[in-house]
N, C-alpha and C positions, 0 to 999 in steps of 0.2 A: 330487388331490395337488398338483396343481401350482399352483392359487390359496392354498392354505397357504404353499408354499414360498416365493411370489412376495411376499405378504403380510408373511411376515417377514423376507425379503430386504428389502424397502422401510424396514420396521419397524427393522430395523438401522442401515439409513443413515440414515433420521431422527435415530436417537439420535446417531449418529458425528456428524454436522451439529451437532445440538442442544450434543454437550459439548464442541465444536470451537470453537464460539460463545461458550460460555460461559466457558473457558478460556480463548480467547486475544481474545477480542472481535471488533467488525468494522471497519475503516478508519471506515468513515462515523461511527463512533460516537466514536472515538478524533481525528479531527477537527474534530469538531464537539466535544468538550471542551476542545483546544486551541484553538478560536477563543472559544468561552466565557471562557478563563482571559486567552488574550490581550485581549478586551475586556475586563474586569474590572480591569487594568493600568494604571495611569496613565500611561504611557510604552508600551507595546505588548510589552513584556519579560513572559517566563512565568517566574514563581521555582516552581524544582522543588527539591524533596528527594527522598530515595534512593524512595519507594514511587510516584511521580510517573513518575521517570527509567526504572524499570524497566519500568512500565505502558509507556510510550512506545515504549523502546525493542526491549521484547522482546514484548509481546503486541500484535503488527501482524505479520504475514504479510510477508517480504523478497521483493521489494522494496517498502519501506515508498511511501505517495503523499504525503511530506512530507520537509525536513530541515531538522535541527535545527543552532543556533546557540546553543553553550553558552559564557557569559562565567563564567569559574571567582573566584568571592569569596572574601575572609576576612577575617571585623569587627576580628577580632586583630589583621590588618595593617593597616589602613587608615590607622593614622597614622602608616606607615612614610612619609617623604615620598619615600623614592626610589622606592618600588615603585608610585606615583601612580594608585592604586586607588579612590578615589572619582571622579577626574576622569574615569578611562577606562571607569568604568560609565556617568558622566554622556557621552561621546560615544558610549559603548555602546548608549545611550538613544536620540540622536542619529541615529543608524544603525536603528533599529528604523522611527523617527516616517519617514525617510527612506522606508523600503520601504513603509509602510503608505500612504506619499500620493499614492507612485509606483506601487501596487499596491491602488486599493480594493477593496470586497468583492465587487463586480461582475465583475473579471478572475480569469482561472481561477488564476493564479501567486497570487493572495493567501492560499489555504493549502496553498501547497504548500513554503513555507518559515516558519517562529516562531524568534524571536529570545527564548533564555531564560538566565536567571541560577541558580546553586546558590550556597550558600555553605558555607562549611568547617565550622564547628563542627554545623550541623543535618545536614549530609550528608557525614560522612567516607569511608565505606564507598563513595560512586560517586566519592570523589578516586581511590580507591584504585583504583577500577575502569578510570578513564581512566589511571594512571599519572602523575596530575599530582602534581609533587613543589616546585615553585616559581610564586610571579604575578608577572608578571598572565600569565595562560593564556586560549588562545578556542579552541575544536572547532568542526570543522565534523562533524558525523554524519551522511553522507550516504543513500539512501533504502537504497541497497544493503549498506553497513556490517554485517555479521554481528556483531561485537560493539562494548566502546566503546572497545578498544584499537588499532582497525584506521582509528578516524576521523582526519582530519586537525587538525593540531595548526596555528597561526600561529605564523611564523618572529619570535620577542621582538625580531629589530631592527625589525620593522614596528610595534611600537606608539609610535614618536615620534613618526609622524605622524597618530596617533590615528584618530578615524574616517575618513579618505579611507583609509587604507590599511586599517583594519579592511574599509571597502567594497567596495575592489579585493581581498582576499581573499576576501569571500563571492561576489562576481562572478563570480573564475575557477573557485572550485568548485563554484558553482550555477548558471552561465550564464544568472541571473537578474537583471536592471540593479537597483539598487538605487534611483537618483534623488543629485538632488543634497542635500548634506547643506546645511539650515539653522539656523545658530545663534542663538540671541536677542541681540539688540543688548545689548551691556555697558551701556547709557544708557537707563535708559528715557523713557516720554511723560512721567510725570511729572516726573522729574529734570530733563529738558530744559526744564521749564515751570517750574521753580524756578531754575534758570540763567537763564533770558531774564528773568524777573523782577527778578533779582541785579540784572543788566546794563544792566536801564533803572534802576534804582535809582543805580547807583556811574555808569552812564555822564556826568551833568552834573563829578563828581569829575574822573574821568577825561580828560575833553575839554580843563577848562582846568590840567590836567599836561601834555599833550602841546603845546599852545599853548605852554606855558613853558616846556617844552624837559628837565622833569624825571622825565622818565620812564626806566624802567629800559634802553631802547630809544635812550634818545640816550647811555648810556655805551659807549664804543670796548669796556673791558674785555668788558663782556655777547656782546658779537662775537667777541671774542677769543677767550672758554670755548666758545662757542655752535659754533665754527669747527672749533674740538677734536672737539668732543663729536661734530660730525656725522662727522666725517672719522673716528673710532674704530668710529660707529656702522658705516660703510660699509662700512673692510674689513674688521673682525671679524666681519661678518655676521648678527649682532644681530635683522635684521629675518628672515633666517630663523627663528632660535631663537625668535623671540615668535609667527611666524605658524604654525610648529609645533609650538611650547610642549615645545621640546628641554629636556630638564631639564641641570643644570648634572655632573652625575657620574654614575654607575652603581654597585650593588653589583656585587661580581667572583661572579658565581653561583658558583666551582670554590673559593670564600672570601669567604663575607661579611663577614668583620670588614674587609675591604680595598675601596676605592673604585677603580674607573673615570675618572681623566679625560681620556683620548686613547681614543678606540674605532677601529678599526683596520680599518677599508672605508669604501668611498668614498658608501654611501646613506644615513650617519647622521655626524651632529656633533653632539656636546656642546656643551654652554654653555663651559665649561672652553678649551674648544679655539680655541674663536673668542676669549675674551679673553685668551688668549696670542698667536694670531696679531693680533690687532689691537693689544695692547701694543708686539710686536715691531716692526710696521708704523708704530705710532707714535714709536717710537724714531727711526726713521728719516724721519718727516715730520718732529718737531720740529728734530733733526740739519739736516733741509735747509733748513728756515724759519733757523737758526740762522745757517750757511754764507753765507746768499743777503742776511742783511737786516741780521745785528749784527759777522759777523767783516768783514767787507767795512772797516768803519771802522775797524778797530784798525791803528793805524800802525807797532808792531812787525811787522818780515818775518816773523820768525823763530819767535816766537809764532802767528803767522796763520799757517804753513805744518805748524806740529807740531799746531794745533787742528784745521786740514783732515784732515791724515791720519791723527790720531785717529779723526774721525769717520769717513774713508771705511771702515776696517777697525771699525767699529765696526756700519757700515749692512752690508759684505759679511757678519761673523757675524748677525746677524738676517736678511738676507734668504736667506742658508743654511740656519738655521734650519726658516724658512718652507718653502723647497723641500723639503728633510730628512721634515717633515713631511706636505707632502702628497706625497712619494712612497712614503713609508711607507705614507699609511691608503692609496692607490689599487692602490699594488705599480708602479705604472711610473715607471723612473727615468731621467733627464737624464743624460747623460754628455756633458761639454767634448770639444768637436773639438782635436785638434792636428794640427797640418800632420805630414808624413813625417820631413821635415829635422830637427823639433824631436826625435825620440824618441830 
């Protein structure tokens, strides 16, 4: 009796096995689909829709031996220009190429995290699932995550700095380096070889202008604008905004019909922001160019003293301004000393 019982004791657990397997699958198999799909990618990005994400997420045994990186799309926005949804898929891209060259197939971390995309109208039902209600949105879904409401969400001031900070976000949650991010040269080989073409072409032109002195380069004004222009660029800060490709406003997510153009913490700045402090700042260079080079010769006293301090109180409201400002987005503010005697 007891090679019977033993028989279909075994006989049992086979099946319990057999439709455990089949049910919910086995890692290995479920890995090896996602490196299929990710090869298949032309950028390393897996596009899921809702019968994908659920496979993924729910038929793997927790803790899962992978985690996922969901860029949340919608075709319907993409020509929102504030919500900058093409570009941040194209660094999104960026970020993938990144892990994959910092991560070949060779090291055991290269699938142990996939970089994938949904979009809205093909997969409503997993928006609905993650809770996402506005883009641009990125999840992390870690191995542990019991559902997709429990995954981490990216803080939306982190996408002005696109993919370094999309990287530093997967970093802290994966404790996986991601690599440095490489961009393709705005110029390419060819372009460059049609420029230099140009160049030997107009150069004989060229050579005998500057001989004669008629170039755009020997007028004073060109210096003069050029002079501006740098000095605007400097302190509005300009060369931030383009190296982080800061957009110029924000929609108010709590009101869309309403714009953004002062954001109120000290780890983001608007376009907006910088050409008013740089306006203001310029108010006050040209003010002093003013002062220093044209009132100097006017022979009226009395004229020359009401033009002075005109301007001085015109440079203290801007450079108040200025302060006003960045004490507001940082929160820490400047207060004047007075002596004891004065109060």
């Amino acid at each position: 009796m007891a090679t019977p019982l033993r028989s279909l004791l075994l006989l049992l657990l086979l099946l319990t096995v057999i439709s455990i397997t089949t049910i919910h699958g086995s890692d290995p198999d479920l890995v090896s689909e996602l490196l299929s799909l990710r090869s298949s990618s032309k950028d390393g990005v897996i596009h899921l829709d809702n019968r994908l994400l659920n496979r993924y997420l729910s038929s793997s045994p927790i803790p899962r031996p992978y985690s996922l990186i969901i860029f949340f799309d919608a075709s319907q926005l993409r020509d929102r220009s504030d919500l900058h949804l093409p570009e941040l898929r194209s660094e999104f891209a960026l970020l993938s190429s990144a892990f994959l060259r910092r991560h070949p197939p060779n090291t055991p971390s290269h699938s142990r995290l996939f970089f994938c995309d949904i979009e809205f109208k093909e997969s409503q039902d997993s928006f609905s699932l993650f809770g996402v209600n506005s883009l641009p949105h990125i999840r992390h879904v870690s191995p542990s995550a019991p559902n997709p409401r429990s995954s981490d969400p990216m803080d939306p001031s982190d996408f002005a700095r696109l993919a370094d900070s999309m990287a530093e976000f997967v970093e802290s949650k994966t404790k996986i380096p991601i690599g440095p991010i490489e961009r393709p040269p705005p110029i390419s080989g060819r372009q460059i070889g049609f420029l230099l073409v140009l160049l030997l072409i107009a150069s004989p032109f060229l050579i005998k202008r500057v001989l004669a002195g008629e170039t755009l380069i020997h007028d004073w004004k060109f210096w003069m604008v050029s002079a501006l222009f740098v000095y605007f660029f400097s302190v509005s800060g300009s060369m931030h905004n383009i190296i982080r490709k800061m957009p110029m406003f924000l929609t108010d997510r709590n009101d869309p019909s309403q714009l953004v153009f002062f954001y109120q913490g000290s780890g983001m700045q608007l376009g907006a922001e910088g050409f008013a402090v740089g306006g203001l700042y310029m108010i006050v260079g040209l003010l002093l160019g003013f002062l220093t080079h044209a009132l100097v010769y006017w022979r009226n006293l009395t004229a020359q003293r009401g033009v002075m301090l005109l301007a001085l109180v015109v440079s203290f409201w801007a450079v108040k301004k200025v302060i006003f400002l960045d004490n507001w987005k940082t929160g820490y503010w400047i207060h004047g000393f007075w002596p004891n005697s004065w109060r």
